[in-house]
C-alpha positions as CSV (number, residue, x, y, z in Angstrom):
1,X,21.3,-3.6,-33.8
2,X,23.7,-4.6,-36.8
3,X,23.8,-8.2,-37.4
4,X,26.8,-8.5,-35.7
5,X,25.5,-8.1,-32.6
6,X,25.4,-10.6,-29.7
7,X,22.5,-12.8,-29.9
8,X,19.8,-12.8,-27.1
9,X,17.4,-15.3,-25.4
10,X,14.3,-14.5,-24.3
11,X,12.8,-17.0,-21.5
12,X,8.9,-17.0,-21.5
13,X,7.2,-19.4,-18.7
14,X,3.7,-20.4,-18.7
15,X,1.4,-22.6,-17.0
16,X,-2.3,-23.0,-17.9
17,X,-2.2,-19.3,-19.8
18,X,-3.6,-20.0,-23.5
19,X,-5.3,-16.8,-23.1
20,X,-2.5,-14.0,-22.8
21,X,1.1,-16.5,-23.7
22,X,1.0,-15.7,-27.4
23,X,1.0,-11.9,-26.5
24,X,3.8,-12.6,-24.4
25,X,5.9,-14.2,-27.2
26,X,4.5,-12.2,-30.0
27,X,6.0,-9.0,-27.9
28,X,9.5,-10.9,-27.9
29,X,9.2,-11.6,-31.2
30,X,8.6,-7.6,-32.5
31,X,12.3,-6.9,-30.7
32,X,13.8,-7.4,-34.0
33,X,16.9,-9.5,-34.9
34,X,18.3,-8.9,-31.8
35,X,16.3,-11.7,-30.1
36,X,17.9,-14.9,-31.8
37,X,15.9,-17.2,-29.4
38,X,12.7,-17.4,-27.9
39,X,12.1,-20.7,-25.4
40,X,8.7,-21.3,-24.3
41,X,8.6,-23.1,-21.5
42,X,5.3,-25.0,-20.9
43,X,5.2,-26.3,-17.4
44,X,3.1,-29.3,-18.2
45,X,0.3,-26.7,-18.7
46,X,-3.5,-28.8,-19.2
47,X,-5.4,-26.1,-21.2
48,X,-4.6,-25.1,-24.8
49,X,-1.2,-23.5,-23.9
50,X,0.8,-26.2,-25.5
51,X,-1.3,-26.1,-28.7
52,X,-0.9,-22.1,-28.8
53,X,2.8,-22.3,-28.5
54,X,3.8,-25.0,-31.1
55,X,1.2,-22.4,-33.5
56,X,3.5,-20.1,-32.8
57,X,6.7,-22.4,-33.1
58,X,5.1,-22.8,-36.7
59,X,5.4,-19.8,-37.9
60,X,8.2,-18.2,-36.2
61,X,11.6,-20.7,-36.2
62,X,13.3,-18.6,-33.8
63,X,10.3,-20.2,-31.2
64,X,11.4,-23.4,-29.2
65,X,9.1,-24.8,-27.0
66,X,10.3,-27.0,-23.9
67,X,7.6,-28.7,-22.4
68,X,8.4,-30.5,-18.6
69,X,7.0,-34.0,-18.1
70,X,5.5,-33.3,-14.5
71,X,4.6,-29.3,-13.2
72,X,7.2,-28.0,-11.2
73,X,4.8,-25.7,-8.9
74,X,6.6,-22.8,-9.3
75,X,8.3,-20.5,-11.4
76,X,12.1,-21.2,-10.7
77,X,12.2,-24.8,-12.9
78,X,11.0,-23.2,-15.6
79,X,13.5,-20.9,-15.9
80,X,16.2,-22.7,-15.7
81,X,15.3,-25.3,-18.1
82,X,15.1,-22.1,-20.3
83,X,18.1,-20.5,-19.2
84,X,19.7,-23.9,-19.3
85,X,18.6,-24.4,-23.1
86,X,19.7,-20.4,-23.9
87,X,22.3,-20.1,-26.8
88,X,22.1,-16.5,-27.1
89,X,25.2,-14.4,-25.0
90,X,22.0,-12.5,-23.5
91,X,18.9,-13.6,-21.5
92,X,16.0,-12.3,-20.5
93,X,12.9,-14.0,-18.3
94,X,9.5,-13.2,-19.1
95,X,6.0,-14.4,-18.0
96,X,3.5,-15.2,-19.8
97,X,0.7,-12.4,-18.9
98,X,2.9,-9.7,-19.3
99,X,5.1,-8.7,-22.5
100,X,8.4,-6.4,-23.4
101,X,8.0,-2.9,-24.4
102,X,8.9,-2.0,-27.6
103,X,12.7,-1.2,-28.5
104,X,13.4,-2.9,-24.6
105,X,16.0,-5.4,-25.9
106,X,17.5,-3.0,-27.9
107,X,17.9,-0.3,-25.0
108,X,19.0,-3.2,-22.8
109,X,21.6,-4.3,-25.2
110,X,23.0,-1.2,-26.0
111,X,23.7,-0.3,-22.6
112,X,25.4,-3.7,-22.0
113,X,27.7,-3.1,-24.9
114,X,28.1,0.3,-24.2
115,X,29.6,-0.3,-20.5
116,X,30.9,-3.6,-20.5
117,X,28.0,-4.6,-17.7
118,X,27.0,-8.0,-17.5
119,X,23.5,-6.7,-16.2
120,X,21.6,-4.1,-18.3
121,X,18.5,-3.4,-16.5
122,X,15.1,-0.8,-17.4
123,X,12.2,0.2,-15.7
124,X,9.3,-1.8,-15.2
125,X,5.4,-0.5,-15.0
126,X,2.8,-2.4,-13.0
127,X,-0.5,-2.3,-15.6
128,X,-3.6,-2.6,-13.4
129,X,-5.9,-4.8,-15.7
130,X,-8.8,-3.9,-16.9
131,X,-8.2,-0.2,-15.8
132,X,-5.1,0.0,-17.6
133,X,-3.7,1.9,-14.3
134,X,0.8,2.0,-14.6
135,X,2.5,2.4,-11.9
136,X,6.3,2.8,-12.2
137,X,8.3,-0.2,-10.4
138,X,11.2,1.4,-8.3
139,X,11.5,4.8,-10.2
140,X,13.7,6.0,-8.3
141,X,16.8,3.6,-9.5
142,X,15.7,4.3,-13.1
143,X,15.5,8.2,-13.5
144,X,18.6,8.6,-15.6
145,X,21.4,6.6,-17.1
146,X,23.7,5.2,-14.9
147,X,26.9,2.8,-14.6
148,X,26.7,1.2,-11.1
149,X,30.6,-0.8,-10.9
150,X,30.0,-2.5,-7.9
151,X,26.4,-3.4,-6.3
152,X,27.3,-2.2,-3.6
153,X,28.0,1.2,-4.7
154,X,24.5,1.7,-5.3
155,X,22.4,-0.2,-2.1
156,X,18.9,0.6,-3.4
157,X,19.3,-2.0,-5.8
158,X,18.1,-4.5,-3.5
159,X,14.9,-2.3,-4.1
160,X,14.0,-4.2,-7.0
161,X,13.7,-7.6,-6.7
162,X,12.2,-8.3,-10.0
163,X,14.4,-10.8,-12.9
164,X,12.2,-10.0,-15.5
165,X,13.3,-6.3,-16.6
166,X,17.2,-7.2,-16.7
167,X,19.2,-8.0,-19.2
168,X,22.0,-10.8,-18.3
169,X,24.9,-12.4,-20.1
170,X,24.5,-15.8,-20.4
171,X,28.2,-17.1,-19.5
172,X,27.7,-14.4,-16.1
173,X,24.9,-16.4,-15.1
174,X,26.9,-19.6,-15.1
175,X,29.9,-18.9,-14.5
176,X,28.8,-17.9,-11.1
177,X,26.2,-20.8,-10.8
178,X,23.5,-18.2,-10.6
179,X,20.1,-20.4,-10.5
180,X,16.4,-19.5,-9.4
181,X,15.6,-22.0,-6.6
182,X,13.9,-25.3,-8.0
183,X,10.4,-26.6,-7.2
184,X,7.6,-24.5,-5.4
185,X,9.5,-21.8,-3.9
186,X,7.2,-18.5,-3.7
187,X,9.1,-15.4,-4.3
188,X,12.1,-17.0,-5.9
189,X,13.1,-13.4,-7.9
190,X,14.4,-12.3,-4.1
191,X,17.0,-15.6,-3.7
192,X,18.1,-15.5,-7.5
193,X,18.4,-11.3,-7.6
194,X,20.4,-11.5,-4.5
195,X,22.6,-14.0,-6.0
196,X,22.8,-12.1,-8.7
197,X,23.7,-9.1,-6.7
198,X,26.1,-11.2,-4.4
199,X,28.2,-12.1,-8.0
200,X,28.9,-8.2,-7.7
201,X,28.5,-8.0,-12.0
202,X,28.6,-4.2,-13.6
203,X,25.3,-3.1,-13.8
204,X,23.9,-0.8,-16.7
205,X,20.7,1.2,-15.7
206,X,18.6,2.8,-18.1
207,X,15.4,5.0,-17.8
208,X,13.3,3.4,-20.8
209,X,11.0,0.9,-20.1
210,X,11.4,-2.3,-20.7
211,X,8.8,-4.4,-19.2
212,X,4.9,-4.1,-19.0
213,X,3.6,-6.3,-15.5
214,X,-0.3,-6.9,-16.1
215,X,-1.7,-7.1,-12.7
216,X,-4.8,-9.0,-12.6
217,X,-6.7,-8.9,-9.0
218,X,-9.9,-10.3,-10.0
219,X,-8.4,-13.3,-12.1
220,X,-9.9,-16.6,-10.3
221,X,-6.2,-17.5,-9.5
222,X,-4.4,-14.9,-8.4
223,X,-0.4,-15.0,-8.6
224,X,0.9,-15.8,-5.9
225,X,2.8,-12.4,-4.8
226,X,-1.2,-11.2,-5.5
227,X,-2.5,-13.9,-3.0
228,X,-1.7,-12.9,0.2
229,X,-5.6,-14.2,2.4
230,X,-3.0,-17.0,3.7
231,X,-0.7,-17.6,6.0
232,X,1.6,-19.8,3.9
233,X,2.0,-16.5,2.0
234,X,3.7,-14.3,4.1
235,X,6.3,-17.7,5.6
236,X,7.3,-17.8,1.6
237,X,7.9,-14.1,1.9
238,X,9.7,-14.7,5.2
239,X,11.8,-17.0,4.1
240,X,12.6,-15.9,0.1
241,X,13.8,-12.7,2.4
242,X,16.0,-14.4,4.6
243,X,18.0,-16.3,2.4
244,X,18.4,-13.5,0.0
245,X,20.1,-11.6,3.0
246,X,22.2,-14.6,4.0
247,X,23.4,-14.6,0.5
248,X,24.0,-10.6,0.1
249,X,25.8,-10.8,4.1
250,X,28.0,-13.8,2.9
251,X,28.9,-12.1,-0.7
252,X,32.1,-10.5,-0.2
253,X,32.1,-6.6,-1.1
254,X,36.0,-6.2,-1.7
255,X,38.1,-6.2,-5.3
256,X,39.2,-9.6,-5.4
257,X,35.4,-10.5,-5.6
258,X,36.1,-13.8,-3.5
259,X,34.1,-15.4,-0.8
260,X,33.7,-14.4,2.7
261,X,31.2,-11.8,3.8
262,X,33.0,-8.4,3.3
263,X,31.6,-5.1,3.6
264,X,29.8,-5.0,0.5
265,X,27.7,-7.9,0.7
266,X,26.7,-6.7,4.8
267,X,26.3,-3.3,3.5
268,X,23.3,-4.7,0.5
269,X,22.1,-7.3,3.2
270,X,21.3,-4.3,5.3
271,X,19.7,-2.3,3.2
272,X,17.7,-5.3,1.9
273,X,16.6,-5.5,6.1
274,X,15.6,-2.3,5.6
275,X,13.5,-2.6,2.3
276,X,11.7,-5.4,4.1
277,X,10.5,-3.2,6.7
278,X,9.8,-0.6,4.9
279,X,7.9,-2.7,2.1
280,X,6.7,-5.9,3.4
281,X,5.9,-5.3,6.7
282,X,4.3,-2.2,6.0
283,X,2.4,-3.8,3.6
284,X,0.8,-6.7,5.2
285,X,0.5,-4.6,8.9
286,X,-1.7,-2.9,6.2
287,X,-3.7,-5.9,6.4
288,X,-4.1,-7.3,9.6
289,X,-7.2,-5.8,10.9
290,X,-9.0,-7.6,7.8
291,X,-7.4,-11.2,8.5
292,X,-9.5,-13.7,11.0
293,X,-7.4,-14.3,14.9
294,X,-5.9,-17.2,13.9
295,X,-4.3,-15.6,10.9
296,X,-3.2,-12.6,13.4
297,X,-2.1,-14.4,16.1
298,X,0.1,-16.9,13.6
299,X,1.7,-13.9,11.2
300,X,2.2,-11.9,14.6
301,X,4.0,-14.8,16.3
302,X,5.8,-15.5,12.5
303,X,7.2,-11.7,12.7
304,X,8.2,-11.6,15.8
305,X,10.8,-14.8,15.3
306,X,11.9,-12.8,12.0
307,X,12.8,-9.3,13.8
308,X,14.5,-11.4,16.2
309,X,17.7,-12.1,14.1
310,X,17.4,-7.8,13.0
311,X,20.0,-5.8,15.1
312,X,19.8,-1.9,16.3
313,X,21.4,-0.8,13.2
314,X,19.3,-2.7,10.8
315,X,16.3,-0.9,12.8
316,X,17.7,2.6,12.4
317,X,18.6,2.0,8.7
318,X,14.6,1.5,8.2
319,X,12.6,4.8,7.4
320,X,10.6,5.0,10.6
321,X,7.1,3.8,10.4
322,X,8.8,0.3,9.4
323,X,10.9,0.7,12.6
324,X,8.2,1.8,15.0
325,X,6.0,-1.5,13.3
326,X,9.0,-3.7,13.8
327,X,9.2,-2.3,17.4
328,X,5.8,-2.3,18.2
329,X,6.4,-6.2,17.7
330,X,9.0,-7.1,19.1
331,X,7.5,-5.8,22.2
332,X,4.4,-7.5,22.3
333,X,4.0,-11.3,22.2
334,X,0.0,-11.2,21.6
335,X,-0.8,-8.8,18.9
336,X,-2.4,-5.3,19.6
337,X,-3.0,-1.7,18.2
338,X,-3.8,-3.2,15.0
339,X,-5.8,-0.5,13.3
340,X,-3.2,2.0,14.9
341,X,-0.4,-0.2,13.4
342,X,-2.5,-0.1,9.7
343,X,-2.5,4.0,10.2
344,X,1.3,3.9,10.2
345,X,1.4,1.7,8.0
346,X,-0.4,4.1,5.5
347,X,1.5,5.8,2.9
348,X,2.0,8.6,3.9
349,X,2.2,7.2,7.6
350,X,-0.4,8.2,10.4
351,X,0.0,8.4,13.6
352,X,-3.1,8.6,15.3
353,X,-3.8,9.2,18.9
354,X,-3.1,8.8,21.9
355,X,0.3,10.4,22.7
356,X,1.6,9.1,25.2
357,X,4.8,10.4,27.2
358,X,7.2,8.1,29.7
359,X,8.6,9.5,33.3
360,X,11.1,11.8,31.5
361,X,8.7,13.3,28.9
362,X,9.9,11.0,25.6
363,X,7.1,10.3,23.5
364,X,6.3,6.3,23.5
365,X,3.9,4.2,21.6
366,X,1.5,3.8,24.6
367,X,1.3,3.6,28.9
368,X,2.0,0.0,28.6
369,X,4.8,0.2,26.0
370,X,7.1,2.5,27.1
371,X,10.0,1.0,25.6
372,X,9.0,2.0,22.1
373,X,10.7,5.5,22.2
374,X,9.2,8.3,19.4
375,X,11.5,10.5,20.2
376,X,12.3,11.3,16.6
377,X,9.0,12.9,16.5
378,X,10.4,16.0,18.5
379,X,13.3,17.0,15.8
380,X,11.9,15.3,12.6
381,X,11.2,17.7,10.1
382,X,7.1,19.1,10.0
383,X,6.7,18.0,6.4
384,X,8.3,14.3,7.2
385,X,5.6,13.8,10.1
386,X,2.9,10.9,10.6
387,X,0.3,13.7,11.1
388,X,-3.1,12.1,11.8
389,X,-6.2,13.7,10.1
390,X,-9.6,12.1,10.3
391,X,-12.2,12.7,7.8
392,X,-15.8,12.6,8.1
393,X,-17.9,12.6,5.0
394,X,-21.9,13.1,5.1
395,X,-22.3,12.5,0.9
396,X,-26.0,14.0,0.8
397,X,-25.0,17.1,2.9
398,X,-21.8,17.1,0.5
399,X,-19.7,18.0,3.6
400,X,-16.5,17.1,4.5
401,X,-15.5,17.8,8.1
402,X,-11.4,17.2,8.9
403,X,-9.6,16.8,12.3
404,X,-6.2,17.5,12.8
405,X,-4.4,16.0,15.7
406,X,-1.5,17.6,17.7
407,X,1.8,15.6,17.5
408,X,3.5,16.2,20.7
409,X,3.4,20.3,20.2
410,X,5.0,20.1,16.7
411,X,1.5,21.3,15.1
412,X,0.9,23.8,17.4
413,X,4.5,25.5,16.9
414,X,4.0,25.2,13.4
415,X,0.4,26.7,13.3
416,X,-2.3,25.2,11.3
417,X,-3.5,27.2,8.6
418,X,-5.2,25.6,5.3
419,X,-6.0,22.8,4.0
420,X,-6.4,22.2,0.5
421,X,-8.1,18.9,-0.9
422,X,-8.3,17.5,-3.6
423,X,-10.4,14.3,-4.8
424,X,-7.9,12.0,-7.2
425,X,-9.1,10.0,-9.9
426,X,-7.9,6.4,-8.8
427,X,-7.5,4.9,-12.1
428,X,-6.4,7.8,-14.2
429,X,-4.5,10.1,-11.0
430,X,-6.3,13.2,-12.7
431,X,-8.0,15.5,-10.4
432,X,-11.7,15.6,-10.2
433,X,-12.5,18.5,-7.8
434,X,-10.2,20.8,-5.6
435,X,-11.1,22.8,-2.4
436,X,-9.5,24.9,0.2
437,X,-10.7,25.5,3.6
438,X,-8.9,27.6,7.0
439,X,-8.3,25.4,9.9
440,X,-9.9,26.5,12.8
441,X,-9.3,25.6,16.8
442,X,-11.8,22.9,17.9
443,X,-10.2,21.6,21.7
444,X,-7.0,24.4,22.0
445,X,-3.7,22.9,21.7
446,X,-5.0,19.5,20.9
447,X,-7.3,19.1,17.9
448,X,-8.0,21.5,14.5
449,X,-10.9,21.4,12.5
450,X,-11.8,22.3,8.6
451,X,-14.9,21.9,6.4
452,X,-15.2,22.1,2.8
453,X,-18.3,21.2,0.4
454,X,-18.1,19.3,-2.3
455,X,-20.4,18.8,-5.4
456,X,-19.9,14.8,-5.7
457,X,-23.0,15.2,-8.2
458,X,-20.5,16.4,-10.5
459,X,-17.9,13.8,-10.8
460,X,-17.9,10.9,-13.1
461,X,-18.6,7.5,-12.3
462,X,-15.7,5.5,-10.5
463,X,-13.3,5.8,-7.3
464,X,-11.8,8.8,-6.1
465,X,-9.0,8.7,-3.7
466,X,-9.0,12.3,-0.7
467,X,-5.1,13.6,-0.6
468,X,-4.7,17.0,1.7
469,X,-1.9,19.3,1.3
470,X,-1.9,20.9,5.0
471,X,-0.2,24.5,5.0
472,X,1.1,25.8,8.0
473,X,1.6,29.5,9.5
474,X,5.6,28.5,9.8
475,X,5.6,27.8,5.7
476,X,5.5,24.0,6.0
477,X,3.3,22.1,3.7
478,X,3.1,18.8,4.1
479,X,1.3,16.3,2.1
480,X,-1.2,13.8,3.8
481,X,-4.3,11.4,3.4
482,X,-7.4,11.3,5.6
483,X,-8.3,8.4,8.2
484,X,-11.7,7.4,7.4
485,X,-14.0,7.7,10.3
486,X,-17.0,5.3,11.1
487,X,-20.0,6.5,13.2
488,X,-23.5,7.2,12.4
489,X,-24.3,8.4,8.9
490,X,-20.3,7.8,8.0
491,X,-19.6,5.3,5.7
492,X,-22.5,4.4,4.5
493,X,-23.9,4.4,0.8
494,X,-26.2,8.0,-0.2
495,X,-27.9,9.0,-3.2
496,X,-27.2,12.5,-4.0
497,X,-29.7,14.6,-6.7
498,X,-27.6,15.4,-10.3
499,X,-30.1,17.4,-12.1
500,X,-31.1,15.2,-15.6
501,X,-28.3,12.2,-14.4
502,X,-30.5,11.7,-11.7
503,X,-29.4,10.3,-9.0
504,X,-25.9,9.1,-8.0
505,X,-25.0,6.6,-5.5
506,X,-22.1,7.8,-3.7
507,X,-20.1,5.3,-1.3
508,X,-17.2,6.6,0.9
509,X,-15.3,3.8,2.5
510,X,-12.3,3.1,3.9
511,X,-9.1,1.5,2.0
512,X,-6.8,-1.2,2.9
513,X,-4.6,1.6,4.6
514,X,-7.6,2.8,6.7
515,X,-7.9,6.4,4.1
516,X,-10.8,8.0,2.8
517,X,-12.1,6.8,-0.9
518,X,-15.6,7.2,-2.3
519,X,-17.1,5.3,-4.6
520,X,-19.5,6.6,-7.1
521,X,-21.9,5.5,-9.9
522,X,-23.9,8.2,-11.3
523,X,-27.3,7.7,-13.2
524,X,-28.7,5.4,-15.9
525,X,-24.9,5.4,-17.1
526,X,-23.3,4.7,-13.9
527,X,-25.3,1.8,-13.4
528,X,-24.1,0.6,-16.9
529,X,-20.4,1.6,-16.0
530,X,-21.2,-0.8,-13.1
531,X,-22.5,-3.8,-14.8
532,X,-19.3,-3.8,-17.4
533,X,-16.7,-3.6,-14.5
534,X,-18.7,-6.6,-13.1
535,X,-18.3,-8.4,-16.4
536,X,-14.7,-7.6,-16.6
537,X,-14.2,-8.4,-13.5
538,X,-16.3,-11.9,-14.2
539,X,-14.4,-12.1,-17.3
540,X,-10.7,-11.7,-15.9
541,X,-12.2,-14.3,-13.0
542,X,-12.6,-17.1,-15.9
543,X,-9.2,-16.5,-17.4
544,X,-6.6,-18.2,-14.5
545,X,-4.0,-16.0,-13.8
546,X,0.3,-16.9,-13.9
547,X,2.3,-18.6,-11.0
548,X,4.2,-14.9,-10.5
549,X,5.8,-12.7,-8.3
């Protein structure tokens, strides 16, 4: 940028987080003259941050650290005392585990300019740590330039609830009194994006990214959108949620851009319903069948009151496993059908058995819940089905055995033909071995069967992830995963011959979602492989990770 560009802020927050905060600034730093300002904000950290930034503050004047008096508990406060202290025309947040891609505040900034948006925003990736795993945040609203003049004129925005990857003018920001909520407020990035969004700026969108998220799951303290074992956790969630809709449903959509709820605002307050049913609760129904009765019975109950306030159309505006979860609910005071609930749940969505039908022939949930209707089952599209497969894996025979499950006649009609599977490197997504089999009848008109061998001797060390591809005499494919079944021999650790390796210990299991994985560590240099993911994972454990969302 030439010199005469407009100056920008960056925000970093830290608490306790000497070990990764200077990476976090240092990363702000390398943006180049652009970035005029960076504020550290120490929230009354009590390890070596405060040390680590005023080292930094040393040898870099365009580093000013703010350090609060008493810790705020969450991550709103120490924004705004940064944003509040900003001089720059632009701001950006950023926390202090993760750090800005090169060239980011350039892109951002450029875009800005270039449209006249008062939000510039990139794409974010999700780096699993150690692994070094990325996972693109929200893709989909980042796959090519774009000029968005009105939030509402592109509702998926309410997709990505993160501040951190945005770009904002400063005077926006106050002008419209645009604040993260003060004090310990989990999830604040929903209530201070929807505020955003309820300000109805231009919005720049660009495909580079801008931010690198390092997601730490075996830190000793997770973040708190990492630590979801309690309750408290998913009322935060609850709540953040519903006053970022009560803000979008209040923000007036119309071209005076005055208060008063227009179409605009209920238009991104319904789609952000949606997003919660398709994200959230899918996410945590996920995790039910793991969580002890009283956390059931209390997130269950929790839920419940929340769909309460959701109306039909907010329902229908939800891809459907969210809407048959939702339903499913609101049905059923006690909870029930967890583990079914977790299949559908599963991305892709399972639905497993039994298929029930009510008086007139309309597929329902079950007997005793006839009121949850499936009838989009009968004209849904093959390839968009919760088809249930279950997998059986025998890891010294090397056989997998699959079971595909009629759907209400839609799999017979179609015709089950092949199956081809593949086992998918978990932390790199590269393939490790590939099979096809024919589907044959097992009970006619109700269950199909296919068995492939595999050589798991021959795989490296590390998880591997089943995904099916199921090819139909009709030319449907669809794309699927396996449940995992239990039962004797399933599921349980073997140790298969690998020639001079040895022996490796392979471990199928079943994921959060209920789907086939196996686990393996081969030889004298699987075991090794082991011990230094345990000493990672020991390591990581020792270094406390950031209040975050």
């Amino acid at each position: 940028m030439s010199p005469q560009s407009p100056r920008v802020t960056v925000v970093v927050i830290g608490y306790d987080d000497a070990a990764h905060i200077a990476d976090a600034v240092r990363s702000a730093l390398a943006q180049g003259p652009a970035v005029h300002e960076v504020i550290a904000v120490d929230d009354c950290s009590t390890d070596a941050t405060p040390a680590v930034l005023h080292s930094l503050a040393d040898a870099d004047p365009r580093v000013r650290v703010l350090r609060r008096a008493a810790n705020s508990g969450g991550c709103g406060t120490p924004r705004n005392d940064g944003a509040d202290a900003a001089t720059g025309e632009y701001l950006m947040f950023l926390d202090s585990d993760d750090v800005l891609a090169p060239g980011a505040v350039d892109a951002l900034l450029r875009a800005a300019l270039r449209h006249g948006a008062q939000v510039a925003s990139g794409l974010c990736v999700r780096r699993e740590v150690p692994s070094g795993r990325e996972l693109p945040w929200q893709p989909e609203l980042y796959r090519k330039p774009a000029l968005v003049a009105r939030p509402e004129r592109r509702p998926r925005l309410v997709h990505d609830t993160l501040c951190v990857n945005k770009l904002y003018r400063t005077d926006f920001l106050r002008e419209h009194g645009v604040r993260f909520p003060e004090g310990r407020f989990v999830y604040e990035d929903f209530v201070f994006g929807a505020r955003v969004l309820a300000a109805a700026p231009r919005i720049a969108l660009i495909p580079d990214t801008v931010y690198v998220w390092h997601v730490r799951r075996a830190a000793s303290r997770l973040s708190i959108s990492l630590d979801r074992s309690g309750i408290d956790n998913w009322k935060a969630r609850v709540e953040a949620h519903r006053q970022a809709v009560e803000i979008l449903r209040d923000a007036d959509g119309g071209p005076d851009g005055g208060p008063g709820g227009g179409s605009g605002g209920k238009a991104l307050a319904r789609a952000a319903r949606a997003k919660f049913l398709d994200h959230s609760l899918r996410m945590y129904a996920r995790e039910l069948p793991a969580r002890d009765p009283e956390y059931r019975r209390a997130w269950w109950t929790l839920t419940r009151a929340y769909l309460a306030g959701f109306d039909a159309a907010d329902l229908a505006a939800a891809p459907a496993p969210g809407r048959v979860i939702a339903r499913v609910l609101l049905a059923s005071p006690r909870p029930r059908d967890l583990d079914r609930l977790r299949q559908v749940a599963a991305r892709p969505a399972r639905l497993t058995p039994p298929y029930a039908l009510d008086g007139d022939g309309t597929p329902v949930w079950s007997a005793d819940l006839p009121q949850v209707t499936l009838e989009h089952l009968l004209d849904r599209p093959l390839r968009l089905l919760p088809l249930a497969v279950d997998a059986e894996l025998r890891p010294r025979e090397g056989t997998l055995r699959l079971r595909l499950h009629e759907l209400y006649g839609r799999v017979a009609a179609a015709g089950p033909a092949v199956v081809d599977v593949e086992l998918v490197h978990r932390e790199s997504g590269r393939p490790g071995q590939r099979r096809t089999a024919a589907f044959a009848a097992e009970t006619p008109g109700e269950t199909w069967t296919a068995e492939v061998r595999l050589d798991l001797a021959a795989l490296d060390g590390d998880v591997y992830d089943l995904r099916l591809r199921l090819l139909f005499d009709d030319g449907t494919a669809r794309a699927a995963t396996a449940r995992a079944v239990a039962g004797p021999g399933l599921l349980r650790r073997g140790a298969v011959p690998a020639g001079r390796r040895g022996l490796v210990l392979v471990q199928p299991y079943a994921t959060q979602a209920g789907s086939l994985a196996v686990r393996l560590a081969p030889g004298a240099r699987g075991v090794a492989e082991v011990a230094r993911r345990r000493l990672a994972r020991a390591a990581a454990r020792l270094r406390p990770g950031p209040r975050r969302h």
